[in-house]
NUTORVO-990630 format. One record per residue (C-alpha): residue number from 0; residue in three letters; x, y, z. Coordinates in Angstrom, 2 decimals. Example, Ala and Ser with C-alpha at 12.3 -4.5 7.8 and 13.67 -1.06 7.14 Angstrom:
BEGIN
<0, ALA, <12.30, -4.50, 7.80>>
<1, SER, <13.67, -1.06, 7.14>>
//
This chain:
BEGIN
<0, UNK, <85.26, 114.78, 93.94>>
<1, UNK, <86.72, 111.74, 95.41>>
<2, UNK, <84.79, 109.59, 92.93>>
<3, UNK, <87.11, 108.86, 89.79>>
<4, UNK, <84.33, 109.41, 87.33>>
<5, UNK, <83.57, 112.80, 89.00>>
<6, UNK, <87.20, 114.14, 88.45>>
<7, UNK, <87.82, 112.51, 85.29>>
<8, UNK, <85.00, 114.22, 84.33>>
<9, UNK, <86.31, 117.49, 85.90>>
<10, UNK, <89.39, 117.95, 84.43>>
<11, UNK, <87.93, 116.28, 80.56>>
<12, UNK, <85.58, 119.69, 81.35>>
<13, UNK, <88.04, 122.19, 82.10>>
<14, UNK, <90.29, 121.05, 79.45>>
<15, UNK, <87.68, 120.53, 77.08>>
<16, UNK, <86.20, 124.73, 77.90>>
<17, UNK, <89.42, 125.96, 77.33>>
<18, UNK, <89.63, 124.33, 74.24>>
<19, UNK, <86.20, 125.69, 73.29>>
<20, UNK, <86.74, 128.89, 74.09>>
<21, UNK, <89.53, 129.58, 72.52>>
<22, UNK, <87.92, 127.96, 69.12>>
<23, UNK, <85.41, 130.17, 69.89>>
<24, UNK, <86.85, 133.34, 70.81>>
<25, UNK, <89.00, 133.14, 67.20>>
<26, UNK, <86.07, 132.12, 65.50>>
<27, UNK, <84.37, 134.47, 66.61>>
<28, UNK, <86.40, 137.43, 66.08>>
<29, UNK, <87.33, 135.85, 62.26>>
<30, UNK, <83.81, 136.10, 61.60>>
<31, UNK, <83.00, 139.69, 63.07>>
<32, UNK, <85.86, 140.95, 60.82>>
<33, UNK, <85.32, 139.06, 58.06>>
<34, UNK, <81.94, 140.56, 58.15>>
<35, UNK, <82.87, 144.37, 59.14>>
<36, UNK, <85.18, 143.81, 56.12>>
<37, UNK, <82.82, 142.52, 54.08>>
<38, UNK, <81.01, 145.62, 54.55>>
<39, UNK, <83.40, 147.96, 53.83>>
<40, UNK, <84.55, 146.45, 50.88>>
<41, UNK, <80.70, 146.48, 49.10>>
<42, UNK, <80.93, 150.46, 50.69>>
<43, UNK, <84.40, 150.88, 48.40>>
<44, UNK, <83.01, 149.05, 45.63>>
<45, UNK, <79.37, 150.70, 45.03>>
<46, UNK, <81.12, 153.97, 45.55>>
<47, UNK, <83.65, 153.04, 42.45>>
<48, UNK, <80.92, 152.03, 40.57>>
<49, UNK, <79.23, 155.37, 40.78>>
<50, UNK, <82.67, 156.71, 40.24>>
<51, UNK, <82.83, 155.02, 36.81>>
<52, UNK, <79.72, 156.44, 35.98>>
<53, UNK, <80.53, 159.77, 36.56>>
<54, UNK, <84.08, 159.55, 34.95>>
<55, UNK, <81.66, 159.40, 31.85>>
<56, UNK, <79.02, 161.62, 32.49>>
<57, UNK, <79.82, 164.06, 34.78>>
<58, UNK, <77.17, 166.11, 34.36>>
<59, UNK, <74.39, 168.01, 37.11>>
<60, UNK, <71.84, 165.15, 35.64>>
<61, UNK, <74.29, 162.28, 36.44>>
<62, UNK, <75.46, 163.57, 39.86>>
<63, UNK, <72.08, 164.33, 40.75>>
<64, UNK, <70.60, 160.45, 39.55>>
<65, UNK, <73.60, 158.76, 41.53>>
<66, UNK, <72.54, 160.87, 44.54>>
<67, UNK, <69.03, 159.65, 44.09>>
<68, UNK, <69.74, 156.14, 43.67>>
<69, UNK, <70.71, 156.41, 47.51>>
<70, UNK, <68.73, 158.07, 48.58>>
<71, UNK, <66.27, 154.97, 49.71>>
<72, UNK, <69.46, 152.89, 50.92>>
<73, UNK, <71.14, 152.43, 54.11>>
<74, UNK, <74.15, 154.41, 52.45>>
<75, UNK, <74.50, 157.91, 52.05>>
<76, UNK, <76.56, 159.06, 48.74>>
<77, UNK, <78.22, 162.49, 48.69>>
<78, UNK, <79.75, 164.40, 45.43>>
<79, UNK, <82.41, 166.96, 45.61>>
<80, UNK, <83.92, 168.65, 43.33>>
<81, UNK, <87.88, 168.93, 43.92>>
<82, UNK, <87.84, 171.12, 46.11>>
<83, UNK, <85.61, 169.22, 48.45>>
<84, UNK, <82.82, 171.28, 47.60>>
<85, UNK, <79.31, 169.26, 47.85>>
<86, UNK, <77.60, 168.90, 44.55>>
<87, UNK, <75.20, 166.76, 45.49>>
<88, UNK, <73.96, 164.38, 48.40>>
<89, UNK, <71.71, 161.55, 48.83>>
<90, UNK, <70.44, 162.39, 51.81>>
<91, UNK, <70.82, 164.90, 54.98>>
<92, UNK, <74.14, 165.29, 56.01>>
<93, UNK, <75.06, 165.88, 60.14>>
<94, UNK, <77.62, 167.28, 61.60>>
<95, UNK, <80.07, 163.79, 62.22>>
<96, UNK, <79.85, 163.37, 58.50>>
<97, UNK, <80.71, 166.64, 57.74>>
<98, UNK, <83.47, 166.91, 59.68>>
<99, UNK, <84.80, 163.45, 58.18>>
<100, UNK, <84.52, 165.23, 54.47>>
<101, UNK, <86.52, 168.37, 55.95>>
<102, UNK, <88.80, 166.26, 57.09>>
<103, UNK, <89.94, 163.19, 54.61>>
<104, UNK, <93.27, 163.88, 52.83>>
<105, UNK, <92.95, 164.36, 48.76>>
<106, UNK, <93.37, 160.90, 47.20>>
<107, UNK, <95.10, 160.11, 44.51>>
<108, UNK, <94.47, 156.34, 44.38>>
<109, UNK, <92.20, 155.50, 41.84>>
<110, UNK, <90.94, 152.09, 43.35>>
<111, UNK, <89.09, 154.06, 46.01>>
<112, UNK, <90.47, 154.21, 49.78>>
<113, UNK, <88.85, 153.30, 52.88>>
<114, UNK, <89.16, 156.08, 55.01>>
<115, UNK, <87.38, 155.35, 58.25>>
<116, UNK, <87.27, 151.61, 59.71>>
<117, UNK, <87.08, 152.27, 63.35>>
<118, UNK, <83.12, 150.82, 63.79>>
<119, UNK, <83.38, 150.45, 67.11>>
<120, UNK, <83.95, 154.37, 67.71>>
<121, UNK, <82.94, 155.99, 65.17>>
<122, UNK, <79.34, 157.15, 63.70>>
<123, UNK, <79.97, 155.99, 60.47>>
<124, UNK, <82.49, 153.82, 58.07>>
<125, UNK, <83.43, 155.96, 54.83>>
<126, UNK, <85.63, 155.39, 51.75>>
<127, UNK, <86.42, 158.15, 49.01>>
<128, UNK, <86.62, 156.92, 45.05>>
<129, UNK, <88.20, 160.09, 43.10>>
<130, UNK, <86.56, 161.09, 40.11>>
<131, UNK, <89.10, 161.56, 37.20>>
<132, UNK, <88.62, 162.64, 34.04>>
<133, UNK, <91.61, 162.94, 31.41>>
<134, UNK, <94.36, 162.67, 34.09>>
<135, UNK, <92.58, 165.35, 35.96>>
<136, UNK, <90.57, 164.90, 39.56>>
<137, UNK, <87.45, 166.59, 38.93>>
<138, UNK, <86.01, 165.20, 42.21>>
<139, UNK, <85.29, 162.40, 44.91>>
<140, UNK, <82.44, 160.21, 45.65>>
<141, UNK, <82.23, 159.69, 49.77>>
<142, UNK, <79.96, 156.32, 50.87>>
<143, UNK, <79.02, 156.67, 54.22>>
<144, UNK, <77.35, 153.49, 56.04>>
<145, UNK, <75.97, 154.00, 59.79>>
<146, UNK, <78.14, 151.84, 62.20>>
<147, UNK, <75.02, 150.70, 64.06>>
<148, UNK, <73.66, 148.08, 61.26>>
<149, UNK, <77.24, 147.13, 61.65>>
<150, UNK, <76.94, 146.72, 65.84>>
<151, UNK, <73.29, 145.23, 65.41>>
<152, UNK, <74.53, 142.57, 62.93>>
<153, UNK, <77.39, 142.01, 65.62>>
<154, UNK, <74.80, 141.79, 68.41>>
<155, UNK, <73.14, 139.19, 66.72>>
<156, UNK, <75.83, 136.83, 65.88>>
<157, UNK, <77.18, 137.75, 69.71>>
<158, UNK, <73.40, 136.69, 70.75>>
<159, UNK, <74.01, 133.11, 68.00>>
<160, UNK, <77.19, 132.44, 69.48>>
<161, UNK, <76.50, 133.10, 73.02>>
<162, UNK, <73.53, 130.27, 72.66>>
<163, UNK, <75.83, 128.42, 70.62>>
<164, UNK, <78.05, 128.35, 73.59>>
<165, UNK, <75.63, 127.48, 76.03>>
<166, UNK, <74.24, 124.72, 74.60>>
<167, UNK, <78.13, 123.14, 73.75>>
<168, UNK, <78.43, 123.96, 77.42>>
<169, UNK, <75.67, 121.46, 77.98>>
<170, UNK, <75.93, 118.93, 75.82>>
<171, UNK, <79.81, 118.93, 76.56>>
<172, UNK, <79.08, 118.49, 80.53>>
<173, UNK, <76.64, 115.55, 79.33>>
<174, UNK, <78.83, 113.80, 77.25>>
<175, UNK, <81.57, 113.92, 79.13>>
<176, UNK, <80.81, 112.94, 82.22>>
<177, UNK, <78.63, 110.33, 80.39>>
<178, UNK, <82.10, 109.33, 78.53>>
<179, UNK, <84.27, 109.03, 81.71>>
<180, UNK, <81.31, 107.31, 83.82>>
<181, UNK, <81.94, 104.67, 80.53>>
<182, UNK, <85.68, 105.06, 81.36>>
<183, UNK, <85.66, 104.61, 84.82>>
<184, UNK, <83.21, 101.95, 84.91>>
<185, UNK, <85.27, 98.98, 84.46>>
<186, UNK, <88.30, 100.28, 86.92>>
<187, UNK, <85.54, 100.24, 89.44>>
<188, UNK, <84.81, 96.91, 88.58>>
<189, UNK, <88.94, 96.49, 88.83>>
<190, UNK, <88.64, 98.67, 92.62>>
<191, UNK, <85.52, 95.90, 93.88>>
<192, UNK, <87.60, 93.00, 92.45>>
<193, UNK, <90.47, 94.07, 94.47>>
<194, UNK, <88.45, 94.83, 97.55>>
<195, UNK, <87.99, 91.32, 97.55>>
<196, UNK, <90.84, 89.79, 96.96>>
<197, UNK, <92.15, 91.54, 100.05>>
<198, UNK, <89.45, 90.27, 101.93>>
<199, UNK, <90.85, 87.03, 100.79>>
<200, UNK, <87.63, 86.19, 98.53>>
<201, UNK, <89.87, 85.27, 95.15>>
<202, UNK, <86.28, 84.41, 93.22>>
<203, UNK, <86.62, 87.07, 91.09>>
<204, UNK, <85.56, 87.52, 87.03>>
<205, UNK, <86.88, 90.04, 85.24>>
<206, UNK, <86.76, 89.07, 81.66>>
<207, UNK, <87.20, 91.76, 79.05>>
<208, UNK, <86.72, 91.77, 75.41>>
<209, UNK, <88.48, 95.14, 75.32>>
<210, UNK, <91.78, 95.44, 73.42>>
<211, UNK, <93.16, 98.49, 74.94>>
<212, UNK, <95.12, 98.97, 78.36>>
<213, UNK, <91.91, 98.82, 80.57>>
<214, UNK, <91.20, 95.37, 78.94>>
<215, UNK, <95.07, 94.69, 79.28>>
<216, UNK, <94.41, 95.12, 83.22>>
<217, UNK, <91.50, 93.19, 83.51>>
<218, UNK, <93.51, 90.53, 82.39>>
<219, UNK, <96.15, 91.57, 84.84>>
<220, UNK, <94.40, 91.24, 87.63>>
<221, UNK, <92.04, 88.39, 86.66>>
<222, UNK, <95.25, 86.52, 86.07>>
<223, UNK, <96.84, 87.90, 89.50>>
<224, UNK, <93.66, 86.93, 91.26>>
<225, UNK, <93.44, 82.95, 89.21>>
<226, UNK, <97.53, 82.41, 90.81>>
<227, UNK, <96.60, 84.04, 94.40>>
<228, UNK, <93.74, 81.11, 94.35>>
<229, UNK, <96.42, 78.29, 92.59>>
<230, UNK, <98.94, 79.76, 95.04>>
<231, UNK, <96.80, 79.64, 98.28>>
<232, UNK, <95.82, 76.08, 97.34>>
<233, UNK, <99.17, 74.91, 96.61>>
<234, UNK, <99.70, 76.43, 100.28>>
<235, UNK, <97.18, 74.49, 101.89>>
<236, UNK, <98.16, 71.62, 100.65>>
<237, UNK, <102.30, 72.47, 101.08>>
<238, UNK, <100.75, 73.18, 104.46>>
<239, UNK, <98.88, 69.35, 104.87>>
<240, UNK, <102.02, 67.85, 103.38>>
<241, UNK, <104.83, 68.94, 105.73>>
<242, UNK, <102.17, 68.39, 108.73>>
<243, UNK, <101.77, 64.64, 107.33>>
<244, UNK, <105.31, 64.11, 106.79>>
<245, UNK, <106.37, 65.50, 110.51>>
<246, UNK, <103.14, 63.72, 112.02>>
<247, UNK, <104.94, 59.89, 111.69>>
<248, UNK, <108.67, 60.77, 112.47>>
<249, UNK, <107.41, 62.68, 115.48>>
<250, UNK, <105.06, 59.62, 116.57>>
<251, UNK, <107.85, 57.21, 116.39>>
<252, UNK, <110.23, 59.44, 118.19>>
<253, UNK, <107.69, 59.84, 121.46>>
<254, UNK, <106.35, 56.48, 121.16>>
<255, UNK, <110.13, 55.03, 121.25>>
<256, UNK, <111.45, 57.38, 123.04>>
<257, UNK, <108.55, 56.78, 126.25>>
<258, UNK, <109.39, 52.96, 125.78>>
<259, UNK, <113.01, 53.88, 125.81>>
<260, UNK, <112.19, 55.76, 129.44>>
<261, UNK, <110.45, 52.60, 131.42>>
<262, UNK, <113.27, 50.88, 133.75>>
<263, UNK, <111.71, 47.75, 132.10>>
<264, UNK, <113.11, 48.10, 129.10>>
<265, UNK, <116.29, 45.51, 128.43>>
<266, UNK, <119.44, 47.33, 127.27>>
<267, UNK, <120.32, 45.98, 124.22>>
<268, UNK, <116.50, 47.15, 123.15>>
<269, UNK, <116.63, 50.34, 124.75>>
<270, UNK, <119.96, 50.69, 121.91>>
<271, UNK, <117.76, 49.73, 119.11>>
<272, UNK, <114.52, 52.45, 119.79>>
<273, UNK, <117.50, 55.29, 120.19>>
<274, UNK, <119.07, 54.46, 117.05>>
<275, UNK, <115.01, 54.43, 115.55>>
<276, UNK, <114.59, 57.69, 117.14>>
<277, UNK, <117.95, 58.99, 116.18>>
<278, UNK, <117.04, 58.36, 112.30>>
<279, UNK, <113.78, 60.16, 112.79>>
<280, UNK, <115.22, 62.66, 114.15>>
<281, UNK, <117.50, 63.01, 111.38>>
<282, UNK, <114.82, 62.83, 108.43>>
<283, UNK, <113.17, 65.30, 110.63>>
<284, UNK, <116.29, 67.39, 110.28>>
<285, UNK, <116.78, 67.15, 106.36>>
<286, UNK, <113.30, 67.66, 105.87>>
<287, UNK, <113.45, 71.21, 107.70>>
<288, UNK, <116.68, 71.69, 105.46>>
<289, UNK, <115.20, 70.85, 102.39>>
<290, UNK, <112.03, 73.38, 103.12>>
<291, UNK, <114.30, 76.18, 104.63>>
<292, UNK, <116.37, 75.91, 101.01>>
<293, UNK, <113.21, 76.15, 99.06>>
<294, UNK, <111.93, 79.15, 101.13>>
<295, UNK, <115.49, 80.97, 100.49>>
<296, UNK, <114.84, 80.09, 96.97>>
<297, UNK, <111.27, 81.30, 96.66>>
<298, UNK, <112.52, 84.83, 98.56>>
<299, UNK, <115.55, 85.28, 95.73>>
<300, UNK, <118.02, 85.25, 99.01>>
<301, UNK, <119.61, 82.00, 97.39>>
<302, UNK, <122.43, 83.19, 95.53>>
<303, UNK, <124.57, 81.01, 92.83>>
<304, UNK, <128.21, 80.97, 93.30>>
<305, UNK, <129.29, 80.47, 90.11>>
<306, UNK, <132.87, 79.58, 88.85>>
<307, UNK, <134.22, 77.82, 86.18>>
<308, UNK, <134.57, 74.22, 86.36>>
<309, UNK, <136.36, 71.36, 84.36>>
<310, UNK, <133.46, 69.49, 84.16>>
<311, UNK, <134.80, 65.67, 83.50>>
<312, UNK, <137.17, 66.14, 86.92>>
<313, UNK, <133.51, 67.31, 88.58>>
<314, UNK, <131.42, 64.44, 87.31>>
<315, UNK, <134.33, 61.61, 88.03>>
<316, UNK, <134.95, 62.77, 91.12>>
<317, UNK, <130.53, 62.48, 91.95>>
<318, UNK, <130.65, 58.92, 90.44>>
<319, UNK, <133.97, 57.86, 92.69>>
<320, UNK, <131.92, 58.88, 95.38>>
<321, UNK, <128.24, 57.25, 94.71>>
<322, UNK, <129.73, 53.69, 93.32>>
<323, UNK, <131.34, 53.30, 97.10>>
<324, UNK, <127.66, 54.30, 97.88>>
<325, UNK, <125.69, 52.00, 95.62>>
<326, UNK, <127.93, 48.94, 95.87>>
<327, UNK, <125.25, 47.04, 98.21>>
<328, UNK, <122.83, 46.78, 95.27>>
<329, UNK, <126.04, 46.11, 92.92>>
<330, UNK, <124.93, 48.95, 91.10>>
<331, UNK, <127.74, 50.70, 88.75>>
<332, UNK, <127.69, 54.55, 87.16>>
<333, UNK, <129.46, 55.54, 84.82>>
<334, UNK, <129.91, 59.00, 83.18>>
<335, UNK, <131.16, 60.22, 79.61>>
<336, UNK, <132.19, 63.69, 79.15>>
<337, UNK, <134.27, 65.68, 76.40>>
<338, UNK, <137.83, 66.20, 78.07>>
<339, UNK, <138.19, 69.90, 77.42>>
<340, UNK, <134.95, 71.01, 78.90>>
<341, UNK, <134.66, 73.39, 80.99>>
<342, UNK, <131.54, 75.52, 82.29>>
<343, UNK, <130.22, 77.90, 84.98>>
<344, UNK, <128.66, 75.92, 88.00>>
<345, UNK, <128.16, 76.12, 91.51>>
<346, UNK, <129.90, 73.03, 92.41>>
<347, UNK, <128.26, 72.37, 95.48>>
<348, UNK, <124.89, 72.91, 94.72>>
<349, UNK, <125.55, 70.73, 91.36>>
<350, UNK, <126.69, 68.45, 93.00>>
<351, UNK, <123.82, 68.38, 95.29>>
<352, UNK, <121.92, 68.27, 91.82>>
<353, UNK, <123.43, 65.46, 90.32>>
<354, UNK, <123.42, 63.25, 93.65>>
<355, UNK, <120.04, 63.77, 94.06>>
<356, UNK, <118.96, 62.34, 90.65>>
<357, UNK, <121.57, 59.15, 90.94>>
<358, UNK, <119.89, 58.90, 94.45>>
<359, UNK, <116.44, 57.89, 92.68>>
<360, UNK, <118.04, 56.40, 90.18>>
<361, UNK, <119.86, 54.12, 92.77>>
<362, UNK, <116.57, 53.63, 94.60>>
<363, UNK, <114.45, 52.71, 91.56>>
<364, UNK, <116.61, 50.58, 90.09>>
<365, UNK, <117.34, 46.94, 89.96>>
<366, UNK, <120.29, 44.98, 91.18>>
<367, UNK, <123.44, 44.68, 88.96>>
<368, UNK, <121.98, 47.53, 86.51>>
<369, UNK, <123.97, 50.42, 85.34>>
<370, UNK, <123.63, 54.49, 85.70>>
<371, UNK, <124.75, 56.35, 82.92>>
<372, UNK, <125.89, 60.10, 82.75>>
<373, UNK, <126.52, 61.58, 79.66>>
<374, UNK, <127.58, 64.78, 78.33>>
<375, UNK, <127.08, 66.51, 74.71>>
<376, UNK, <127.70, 70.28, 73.30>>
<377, UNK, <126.07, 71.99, 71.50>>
<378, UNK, <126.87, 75.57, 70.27>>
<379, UNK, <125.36, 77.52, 73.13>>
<380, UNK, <124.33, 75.01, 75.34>>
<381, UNK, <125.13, 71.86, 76.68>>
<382, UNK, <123.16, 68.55, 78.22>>
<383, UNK, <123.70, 66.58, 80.95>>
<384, UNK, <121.72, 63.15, 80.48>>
<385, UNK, <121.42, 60.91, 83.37>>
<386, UNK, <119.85, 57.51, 82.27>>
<387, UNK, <119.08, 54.63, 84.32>>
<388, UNK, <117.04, 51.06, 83.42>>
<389, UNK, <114.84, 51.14, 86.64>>
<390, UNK, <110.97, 51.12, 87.01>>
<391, UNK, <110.29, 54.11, 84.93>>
<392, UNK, <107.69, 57.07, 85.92>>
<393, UNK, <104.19, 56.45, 85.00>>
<394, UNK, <103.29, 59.19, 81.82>>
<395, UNK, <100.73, 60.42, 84.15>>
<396, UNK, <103.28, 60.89, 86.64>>
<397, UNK, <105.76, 62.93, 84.85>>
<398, UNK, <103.84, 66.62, 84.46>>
<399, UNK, <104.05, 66.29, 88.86>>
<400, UNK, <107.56, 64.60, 89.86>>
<401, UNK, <109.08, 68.37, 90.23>>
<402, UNK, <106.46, 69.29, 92.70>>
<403, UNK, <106.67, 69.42, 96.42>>
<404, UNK, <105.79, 66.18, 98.50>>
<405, UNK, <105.31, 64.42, 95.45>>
<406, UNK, <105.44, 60.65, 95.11>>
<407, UNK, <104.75, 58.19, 92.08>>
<408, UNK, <104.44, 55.67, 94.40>>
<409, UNK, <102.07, 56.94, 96.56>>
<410, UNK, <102.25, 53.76, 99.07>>
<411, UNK, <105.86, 54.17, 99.50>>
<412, UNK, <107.54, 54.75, 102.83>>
<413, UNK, <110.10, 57.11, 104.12>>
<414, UNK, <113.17, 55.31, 103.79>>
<415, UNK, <112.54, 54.60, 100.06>>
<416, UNK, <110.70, 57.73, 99.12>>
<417, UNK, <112.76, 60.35, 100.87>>
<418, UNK, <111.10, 63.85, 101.33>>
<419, UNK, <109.37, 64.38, 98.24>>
<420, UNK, <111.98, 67.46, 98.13>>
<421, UNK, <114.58, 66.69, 95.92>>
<422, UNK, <113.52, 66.84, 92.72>>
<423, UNK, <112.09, 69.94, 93.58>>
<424, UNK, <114.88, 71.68, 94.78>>
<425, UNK, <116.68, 69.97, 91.76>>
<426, UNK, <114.36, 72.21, 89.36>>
<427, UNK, <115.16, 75.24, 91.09>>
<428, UNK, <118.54, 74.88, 91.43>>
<429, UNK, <119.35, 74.23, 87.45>>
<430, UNK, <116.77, 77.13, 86.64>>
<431, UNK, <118.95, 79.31, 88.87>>
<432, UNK, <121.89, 78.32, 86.71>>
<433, UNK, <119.86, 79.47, 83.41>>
<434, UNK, <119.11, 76.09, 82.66>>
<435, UNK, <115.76, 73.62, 82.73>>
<436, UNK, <115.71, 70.15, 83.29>>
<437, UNK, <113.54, 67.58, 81.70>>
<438, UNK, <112.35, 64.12, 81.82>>
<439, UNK, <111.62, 61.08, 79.69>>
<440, UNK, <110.18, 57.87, 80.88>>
<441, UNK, <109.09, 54.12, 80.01>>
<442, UNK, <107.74, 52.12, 83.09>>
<443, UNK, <109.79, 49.29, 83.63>>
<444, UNK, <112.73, 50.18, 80.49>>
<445, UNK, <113.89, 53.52, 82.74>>
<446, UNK, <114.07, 57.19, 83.23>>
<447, UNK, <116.44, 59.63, 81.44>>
<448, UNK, <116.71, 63.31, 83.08>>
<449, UNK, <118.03, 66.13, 80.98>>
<450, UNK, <119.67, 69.15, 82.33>>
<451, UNK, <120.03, 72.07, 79.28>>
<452, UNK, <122.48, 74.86, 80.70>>
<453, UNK, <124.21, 77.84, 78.71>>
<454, UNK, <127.81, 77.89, 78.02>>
<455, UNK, <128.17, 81.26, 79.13>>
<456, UNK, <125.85, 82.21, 82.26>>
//
């Protein structure tokens, strides 16, 4: 029973029985009475028709063929005359039958009555057709049939039905458990695939040309088991990234830091590798930053504080800030923006947004060059466009510049590449605001990125 085919099987049986028998119990029963009936009502209608004869002969010849013509049939015919007195008889009459004669009310109905019905009891079934001649009743005509051809006939459809029943029985057991063996056959294809994939073995092929909700959770799981396997690669690598980009700040921080230690080592030099190992040790500190934000991200505990914000004051007051920033390459940003717009942000994250793009911007751009932000609304959204005429991203490039640790320059160092985080966290920080951000690109004519957000988070 602890197999799911077993006790799908089970309960399909014990539902399916019930069913059954209760089909066959009524049908059963609507047959044996349809049949009893059946019988009693070709009783009540060969006695009328020897009732009609007699209404026009009634005669000792008459009475005496009608009796004959019974004599050779299951049925036994008895003529009275009104006073219940027996003219004539097909054949010998016993006591039960007698007694059934003494004791049937005089009837008046025409159409014949029948007068005893209980087969199950009784000896015999009877009906009683009155004999009337010119508004007069001159007699009866009693029908008597024996109640065991009745109970053999009912033995032998009890006998049909009872095989009937036991070879449902059967072929019901067969099929079902056949059927639910089918059923259960592809969740225990489901169970072994997910055996595995705790085991940590994500090789797994459940394809399914089934439309139904089986097939629906093949797919499920065959498309749970193809992101555990993109997710546990994107973790060894995540994994080999953060290791490579720790591995050279932490080498330059011992290696100065022991040539910093000998007595040997002039002053004025000693200065220089602390202020080397004090900028590693900062990039080693943003780094760990950037990662613990994207972990609160990827565990929802990185909430949006959202408020309304006048969004020209926001964007002069970011490009006040980064031209004091950017005046050693002489490079100038500028920002357009409707006057009475306002919008829901988290201003510091935004911010932290925005910076971040003019930040590569800034870095992949020439001298003397301009960074432009612009703003334009639309009815239930607005953009944020943030344009520069620097290097450009490779079109190969652009499907991977929002993933972790990823460069377009893959020879570039630290101090010009930064983490590899930004853009990253940059994606997940506009999607948290119901937005997405895009990117268009021309090596060497610029980048544009393209932040969509809603009016009305």
């Amino acid at each position: 029973m602890k197999r799911i085919s077993v006790q799908l099987g089970f309960y399909f049986l014990i539902v399916t029985l019930l069913i059954e028998t209760v089909l066959f119990v009524l049908l059963y029963y609507s047959l044996v009475n349809t049949r009893v009936n059946e019988e009693m009502t070709a009783l009540l209608k060969r006695g009328n028709s020897h009732r009609d004869v007699l209404e026009k002969y009634f005669d000792f010849q008459t009475i005496s063929h009608v009796a004959l013509m019974e004599s050779e049939a299951e049925t036994k015919v008895i003529i009275t005359n009104a006073q219940k007195k027996i003219l004539a008889k097909s054949n010998d009459i016993d006591s039960t039958i007698k007694r059934h004669i003494i004791g049937m009310i005089a009837n008046t109905n025409h159409n014949g009555t029948i007068v005893e019905n209980h087969w199950k009891t009784s000896n015999y079934i009877c009906t009683v057709s009155p004999i009337i001649i010119e508004g007069k009743t001159q007699g009866y005509v009693y029908m008597f049939l024996g109640t065991s051809s009745i109970k053999e006939m009912i033995t032998g459809l009890t006998k049909q039905f009872l095989v009937a029943g036991v070879v449902t029985f059967i072929l019901t057991v067969i099929t079902i458990f056949l059927l639910s063996r089918l059923l259960t056959k592809p969740l225990l294809r489901m169970k072994h695939a997910t055996e595995k994939m705790s085991h940590g073995d994500l090789s797994v092929s459940l394809t399914s040309t089934r439309n139904d909700e089986i097939g629906e959770l093949a797919g499920s799981i065959q498309t749970l088991a193809n992101d555990l396997h993109y997710m546990k690669k994107e973790r060894s690598e995540f994994l080999a990234s953060v290791a490579h980009e720790l591995r050279t700040p932490l080498t330059y921080v011992r290696g100065y830091a022991d040539i910093a230690m000998k007595n040997s080592t002039p002053p004025e030099q000693r200065q220089k590798y602390l202020s080397i190992i004090k900028d590693e040790a900062d990039y080693i500190t943003n780094l760990v930053q950037d990662l613990f934000l994207l972990a609160q991200m990827e565990k929802h505990n990185f909430s949006i504080q959202a408020k309304e914000v006048h969004l020209q004051t926001f964007l002069s007051r970011i490009v006040t800030k980064v031209n004091i920033m950017y005046e050693a390459k002489h490079i100038i940003v500028s920002s357009t923006c409707p006057s009475s717009l306002s919008i829901a942000l988290d201003e510091q994250r935004f911010e932290q947004v925005i910076i971040n793009i003019l930040n590569n911007a800034y870095v992949h751009s020439p001298e003397h060059s301009r960074i432009t932000i612009s703003v334009t609304e639309h009815k239930t959204q607005l953009e944020i466009a943030i344009q520069d005429t620097g290097e450009g991203i490779p079109e190969e490039d652009i499907p991977h510049i929002f993933e972790r640790f990823y460069r377009v320059d893959k020879a570039r160092s630290r101090s010009t590449g930064g983490t590899g985080l930004g853009l990253a966290i940059v994606k997940e920080i506009v999607e948290l605001h119901g937005g997405e951000i895009t990117v268009t690109s021309e090596v060497n004519q610029g980048s544009c990125f393209t932040m969509s957000l809603p009016i009305s988070m």
